[in-house]
C-alpha positions in Angstrom: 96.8 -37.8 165.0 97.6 -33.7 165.4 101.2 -35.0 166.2 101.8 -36.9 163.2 100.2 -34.3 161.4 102.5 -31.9 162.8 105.6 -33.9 162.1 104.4 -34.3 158.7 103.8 -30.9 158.2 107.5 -30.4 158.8 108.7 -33.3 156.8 106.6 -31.9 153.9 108.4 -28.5 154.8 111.9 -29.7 154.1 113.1 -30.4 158.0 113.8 -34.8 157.2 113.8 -35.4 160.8 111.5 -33.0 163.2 113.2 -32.7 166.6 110.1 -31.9 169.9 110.3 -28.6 170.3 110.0 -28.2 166.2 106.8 -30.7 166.8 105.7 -28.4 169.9 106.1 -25.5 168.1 103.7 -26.3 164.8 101.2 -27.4 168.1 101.5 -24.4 169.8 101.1 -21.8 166.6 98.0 -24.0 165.9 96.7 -23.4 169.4 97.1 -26.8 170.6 98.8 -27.8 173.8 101.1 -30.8 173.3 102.2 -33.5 175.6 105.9 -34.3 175.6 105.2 -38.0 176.0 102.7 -38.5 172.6 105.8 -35.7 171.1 108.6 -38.1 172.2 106.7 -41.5 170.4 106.4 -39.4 166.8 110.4 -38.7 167.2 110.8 -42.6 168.2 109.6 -43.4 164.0 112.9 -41.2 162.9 114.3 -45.2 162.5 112.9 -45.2 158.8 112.2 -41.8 156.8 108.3 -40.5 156.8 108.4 -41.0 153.0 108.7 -44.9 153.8 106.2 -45.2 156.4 103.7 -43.4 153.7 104.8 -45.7 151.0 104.6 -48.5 153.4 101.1 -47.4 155.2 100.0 -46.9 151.1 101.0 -50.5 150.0 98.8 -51.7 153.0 95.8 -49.8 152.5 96.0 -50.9 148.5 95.9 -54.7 150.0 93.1 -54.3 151.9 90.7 -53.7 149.1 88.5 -50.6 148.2 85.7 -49.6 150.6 83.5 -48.6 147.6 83.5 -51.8 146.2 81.4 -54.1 148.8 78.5 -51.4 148.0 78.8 -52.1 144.6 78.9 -55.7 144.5 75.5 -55.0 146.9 73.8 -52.7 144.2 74.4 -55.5 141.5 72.6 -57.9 143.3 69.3 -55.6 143.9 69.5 -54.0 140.9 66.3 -55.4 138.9 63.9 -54.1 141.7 65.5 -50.7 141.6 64.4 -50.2 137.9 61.1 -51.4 138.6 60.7 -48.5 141.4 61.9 -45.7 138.9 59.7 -47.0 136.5 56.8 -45.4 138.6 56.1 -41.6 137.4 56.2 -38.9 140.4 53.0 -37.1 140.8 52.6 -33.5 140.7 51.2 -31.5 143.5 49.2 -28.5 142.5 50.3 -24.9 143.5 47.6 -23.8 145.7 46.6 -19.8 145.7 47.3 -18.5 148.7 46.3 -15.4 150.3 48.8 -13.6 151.8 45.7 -11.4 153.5 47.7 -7.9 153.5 50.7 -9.0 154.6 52.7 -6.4 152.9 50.1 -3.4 153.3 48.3 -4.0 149.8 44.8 -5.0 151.0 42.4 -5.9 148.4 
């Protein structure tokens, strides 16, 4: 993922198409050590443009539904026992006195 995040980086930066030392370099200024073989498959994508592959990726994340809707669907069907448990009123716990016994040199 740090390499795609790197080529990214420099896609976002204005460089269209990221050559591996430009990828290595972004790495190594971050402090990470980079391994020319993971470097070499981010500069096999350069076949489409990075804006595709992020339009593309998008379109396919849109089709798969939203994550935040199965826990909806699941609230709706437990929701009448919900209101029945906030129907039930907290209760109060009394401050208790409490001695501190001299603690900061004021004995009584």
């Amino acid at each position: 993922m740090k390499y795609i995040a790197a080529y990214a980086l420099l896609v976002l930066g204005g460089n269209s198409a990221p050559k591996a030392a430009d990828i290595e370099k972004v790495l190594k200024e971050a402090g990470i050590k980079s391994e020319a073989d993971k470097v070499e498959k981010v500069i096999a994508l350069n076949g489409k443009s990075f804006h595709e592959y992020v339009k593309n990726g998008t379109a396919k994340l849109a089709s798969m539904g939203s994550v935040a809707s199965a826990p909806v669907a699941a609230a709706g069907k437990t929701a009448a026992p919900a209101k029945e448990a906030v129907k039930e009123a907290p209760k109060e716990e009394e401050a208790a006195d409490v001695d501190m016994g001299g603690l900061f040199g004021d004995d009584y």
